[in-house]
N, C-alpha and C positions, 0 to 999 in steps of 0.2 A: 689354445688348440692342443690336442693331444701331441707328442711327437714320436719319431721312428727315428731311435740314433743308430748311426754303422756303426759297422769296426773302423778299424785303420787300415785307408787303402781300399778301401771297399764302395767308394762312392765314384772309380773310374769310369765304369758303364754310364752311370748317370749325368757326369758329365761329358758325354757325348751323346745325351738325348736318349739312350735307349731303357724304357717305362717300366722295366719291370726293376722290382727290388726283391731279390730272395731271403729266405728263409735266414741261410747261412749265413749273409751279409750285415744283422740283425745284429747291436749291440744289446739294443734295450729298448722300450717301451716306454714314455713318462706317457702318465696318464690311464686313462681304459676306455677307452676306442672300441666299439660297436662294433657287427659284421659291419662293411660297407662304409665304417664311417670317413672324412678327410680327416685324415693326418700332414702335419708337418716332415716330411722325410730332413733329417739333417745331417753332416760327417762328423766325424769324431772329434774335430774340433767345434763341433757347433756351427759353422758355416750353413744355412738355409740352404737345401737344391731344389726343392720342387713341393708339392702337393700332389698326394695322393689318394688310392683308397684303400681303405684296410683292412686285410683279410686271412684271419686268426689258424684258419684251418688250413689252407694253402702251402704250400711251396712257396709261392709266387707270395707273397705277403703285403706286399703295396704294386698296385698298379698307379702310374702316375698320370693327373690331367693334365698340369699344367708346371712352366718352369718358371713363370713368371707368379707378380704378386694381386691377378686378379683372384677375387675371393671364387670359392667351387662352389655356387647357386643354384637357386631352378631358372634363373634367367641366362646363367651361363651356359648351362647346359642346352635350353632350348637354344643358346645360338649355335653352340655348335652342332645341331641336330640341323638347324636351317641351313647352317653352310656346307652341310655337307649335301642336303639336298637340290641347293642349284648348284654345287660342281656336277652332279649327275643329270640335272636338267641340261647344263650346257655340253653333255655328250652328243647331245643329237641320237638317242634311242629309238627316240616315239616311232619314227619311221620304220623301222625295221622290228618291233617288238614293242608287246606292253606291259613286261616285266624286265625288271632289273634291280641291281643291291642299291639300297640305298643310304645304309651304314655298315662301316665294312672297320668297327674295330678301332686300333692305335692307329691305323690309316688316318682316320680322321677324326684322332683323339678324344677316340670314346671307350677305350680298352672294357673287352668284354662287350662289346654291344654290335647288336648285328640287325639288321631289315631289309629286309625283302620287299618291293610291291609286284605286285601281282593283281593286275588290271586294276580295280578297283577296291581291293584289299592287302592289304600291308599285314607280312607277318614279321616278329618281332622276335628275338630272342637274346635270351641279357644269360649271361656264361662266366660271369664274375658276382663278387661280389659288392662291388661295388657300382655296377650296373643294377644290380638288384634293389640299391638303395633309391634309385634315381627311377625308380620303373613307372610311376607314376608322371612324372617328368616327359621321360623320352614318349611313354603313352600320347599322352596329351598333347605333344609336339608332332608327331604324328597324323595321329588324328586331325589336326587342323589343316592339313596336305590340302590345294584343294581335290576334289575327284574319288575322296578318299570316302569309300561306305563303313571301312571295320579294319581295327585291328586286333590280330588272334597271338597272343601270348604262345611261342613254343619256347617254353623256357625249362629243355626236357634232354638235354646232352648230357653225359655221362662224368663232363666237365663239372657240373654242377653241385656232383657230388665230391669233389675231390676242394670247393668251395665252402662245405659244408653246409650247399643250400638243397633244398627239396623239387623234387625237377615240379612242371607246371604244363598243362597244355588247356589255354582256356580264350573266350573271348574277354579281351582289354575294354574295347570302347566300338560303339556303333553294333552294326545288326551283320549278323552272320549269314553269306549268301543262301538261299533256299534250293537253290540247285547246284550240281557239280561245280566246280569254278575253272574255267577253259579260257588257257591262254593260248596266244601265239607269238612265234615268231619266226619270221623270216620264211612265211607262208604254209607253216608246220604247228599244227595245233596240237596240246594236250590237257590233258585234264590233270590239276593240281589238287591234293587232299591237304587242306590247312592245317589241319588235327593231327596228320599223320605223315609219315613218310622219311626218307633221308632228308639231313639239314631241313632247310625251309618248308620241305615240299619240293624242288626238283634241283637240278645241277643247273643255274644262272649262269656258273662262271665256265662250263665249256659253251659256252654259244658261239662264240668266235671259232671254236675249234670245231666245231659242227657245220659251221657255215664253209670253212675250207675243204671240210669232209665231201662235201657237195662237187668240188669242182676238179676229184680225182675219180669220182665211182663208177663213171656209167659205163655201160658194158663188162661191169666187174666182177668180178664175185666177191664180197666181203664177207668177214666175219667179225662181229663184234661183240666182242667178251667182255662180261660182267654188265649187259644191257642196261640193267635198272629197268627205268617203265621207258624205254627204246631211243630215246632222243638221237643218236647216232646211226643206230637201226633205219628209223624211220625217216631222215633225210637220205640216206644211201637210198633207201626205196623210192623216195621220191625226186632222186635224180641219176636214174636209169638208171641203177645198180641192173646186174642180169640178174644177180641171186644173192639171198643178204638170210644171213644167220646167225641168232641172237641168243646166246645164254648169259642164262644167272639161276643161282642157287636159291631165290626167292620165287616164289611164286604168288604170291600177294603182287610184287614186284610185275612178273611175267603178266599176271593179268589185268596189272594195268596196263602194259604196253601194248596188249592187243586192244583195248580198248582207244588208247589214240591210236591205234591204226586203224581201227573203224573211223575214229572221228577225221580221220583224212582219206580215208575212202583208198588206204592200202592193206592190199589183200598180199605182196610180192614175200612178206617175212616170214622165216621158218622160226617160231621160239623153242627153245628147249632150257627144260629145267636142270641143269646139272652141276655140280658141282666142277668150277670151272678146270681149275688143274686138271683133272682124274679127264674131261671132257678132250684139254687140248692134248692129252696124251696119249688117245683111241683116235682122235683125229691123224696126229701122227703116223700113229701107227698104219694107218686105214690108207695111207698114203695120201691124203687131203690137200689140196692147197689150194688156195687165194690169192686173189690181185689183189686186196686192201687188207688189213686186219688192224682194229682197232680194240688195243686193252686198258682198258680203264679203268683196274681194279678199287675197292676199298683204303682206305688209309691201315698200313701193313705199321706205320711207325708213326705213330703219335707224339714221340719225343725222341730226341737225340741216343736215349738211352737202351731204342728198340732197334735204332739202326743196321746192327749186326746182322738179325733173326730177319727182318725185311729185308736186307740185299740178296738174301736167299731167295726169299721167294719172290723178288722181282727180276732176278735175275734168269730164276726159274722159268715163268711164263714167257720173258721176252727170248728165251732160247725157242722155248715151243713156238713162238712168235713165229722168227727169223724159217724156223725150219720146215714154218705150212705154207713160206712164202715162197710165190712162183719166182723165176727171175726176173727183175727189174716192178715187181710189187714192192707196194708200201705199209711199213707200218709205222701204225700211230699209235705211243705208247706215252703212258702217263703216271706219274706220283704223287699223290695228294699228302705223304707224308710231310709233317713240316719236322720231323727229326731227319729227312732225307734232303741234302742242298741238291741243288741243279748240279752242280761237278763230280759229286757222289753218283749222282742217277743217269750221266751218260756215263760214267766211268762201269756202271752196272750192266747198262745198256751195250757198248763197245765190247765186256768180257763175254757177255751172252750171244753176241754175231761171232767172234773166235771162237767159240766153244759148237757153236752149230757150224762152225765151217764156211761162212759165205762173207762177200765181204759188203758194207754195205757203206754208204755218205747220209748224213745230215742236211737235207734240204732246209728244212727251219724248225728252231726254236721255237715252244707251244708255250701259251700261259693265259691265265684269264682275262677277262677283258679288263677295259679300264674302268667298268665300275666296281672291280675291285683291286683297287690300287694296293701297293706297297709303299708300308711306311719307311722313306730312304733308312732311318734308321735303326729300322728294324728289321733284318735282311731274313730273319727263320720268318718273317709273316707272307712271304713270296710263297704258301703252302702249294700250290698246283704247278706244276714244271711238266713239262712233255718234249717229246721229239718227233718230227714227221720225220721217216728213216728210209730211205730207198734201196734195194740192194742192187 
């Protein structure tokens, strides 16, 4: 088998379980290993740590499967494809929705690999390359789900490029729906584009945070910035919000969210197209304020390394936040950054309520559900942190 020898010193992370092997860490090479192929990762003294995948163009240069001495197969891989599907069976979903993640990653040691189902279609997306290798694989495991009509290849992240693979948006296996594909949850319907859209096709992993959304708005006035196609929007209307206002800078975006609010028969949302900053700062101005506001911006920091330029401008908005807020409103703010920790982002969040002047408490800590888990050992993969903030 090809191997991946360290430096000295260099094989600490690894042993304590955390999958990624860099660049830097990188003695040498024996062999010539394929994008994606298994490698031996070893230390400097030759000591064996793990198996991994191997990835010439990357940073990230091995992602790890496994620490033990099972061989990396198409039969290994479909079990861990299986096992990760009844830990998500045994959530107890189905009731309350018919979509959720079904692979979520080093989570569940499948580094780079990610799925979605969505009622009766599973979309797929491989973000490494050594997921790349295996696509045929995790396909076909997959596809064997029962319930399962198609799965659609989004292998179209900008991740991919930095893997040195070529993005992808296509069907895998089975028959692609012939109309819209309309999920629900939690009594809130929308329409998913498999081909197209942010991540999968929609945000799975506020659902939890959507559903809480529900049980501060009625009689409220909200506003929720950065809509997307309304999912936050669209529960505040459909649980007696008085008044609910929704911007984003998309409009492809915008008109999908008028279209689930047609498909749930809500007429209560005002959408406006703007450019959110330049928007919360006329509102400001305008003297504006709300009982709720929900900011759920884009990912500002993609790495540790953006961190800086990001606490600007989250610190930014969640001032404008704080400052449309009535007394004793809430806001629900959010960072999808995984270069941003949760201590960083209230610490962002705290400077932004002093600098507006008011003082505010922490009712609860926000994060995605538990279909997608955090690998204990991998504490930057907790990418979604939030705060519900009272003033």
């Amino acid at each position: 088998m090809h191997k991946l020898i360290l430096k000295p010193g260099r094989e600490k992370s690894l042993k304590r379980r955390h999958p990624w092997v860099f660049s830097g860490a990188v003695a040498r090479v024996e062999g010539e290993p394929g994008i994606g192929d298994t490698v031996e990762i070893r230390g400097s003294s030759g000591e064996r740590l793990a198996l991994g995948a191997y990835s010439p163009h990357s940073q990230i240069r091995a992602r790890v499967w496994t620490w033990d001495d099972a061989p990396v197969d198409a039969a290994w891989v479909r079990g861990r494809v299986e096992c990760a599907v009844r830990t998500r069976d045994a959530l107890g979903l189905r009731s309350a929705c018919n979509s959720w993640r079904l692979l979520h990653g080093e989570a569940d040691g499948l580094p780079g690999i990610v799925a979605d189902r969505y009622g009766d279609a599973i979309v797929l997306q491989l973000l490494s390359a050594g997921a790349e290798h295996w696509r045929d694989t995790v396909a076909d495991a997959l596809f064997a789900i029962p319930g399962t009509r198609c799965v659609w290849d989004r292998s179209d992240g900008d991740v991919r490029n930095l893997e040195g693979l070529p993005e992808r948006s296509e069907l895998a296996r089975g028959t692609a729906p012939d109309a819209a594909l309309v999920v629900e949850e939690h009594g809130v319907r929308y329409e998913v584009a498999l081909a197209a859209g942010q991540k999968t096709g929609f945000y799975l992993d506020q659902r939890d945070n959507r559903r809480l959304l529900r049980n501060i708005v009625r009689d409220a006035d909200v506003l929720d910035a950065f809509c997307y196609t309304g999912g936050f929007a669209l529960n505040a209307a459909a649980s007696g919000a008085r008044s609910v206002l929704a911007l984003d800078s998309s409009e492809p975006a915008l008109a999908a969210a008028r279209i689930n609010a047609q498909l749930n028969g809500l007429s209560g949302v005002e959408w406006q197209e703007a450019d959110v900053f330049q928007r919360l700062r006329r509102l400001r101005d305008q003297s504006r304020q709300f009982d709720v506001i929900v900011l759920d911006p884009p990912k500002f920091a993609p790495t540790a390394a953006h961190a800086e330029r990001a606490a600007r401008a989250y610190k930014d908005i969640n001032l404008l936040g704080f400052k449309l807020l009535r007394p004793g409103g809430r806001l629900m703010t959010f960072s999808c950054s995984g270069g941003v920790s949760a201590d960083l982002f209230q610490k962002i969040v705290a400077g932004a309520a002093l600098d507006a002047g008011v003082d505010a408490q922490i009712e609860t800590w926000l994060h995605a559900g538990p279909d997608h888990p955090v690998a204990l050992n991998v504490p930057e993969s907790e990418y979604l942190k939030g705060l519900l903030c009272r003033l």
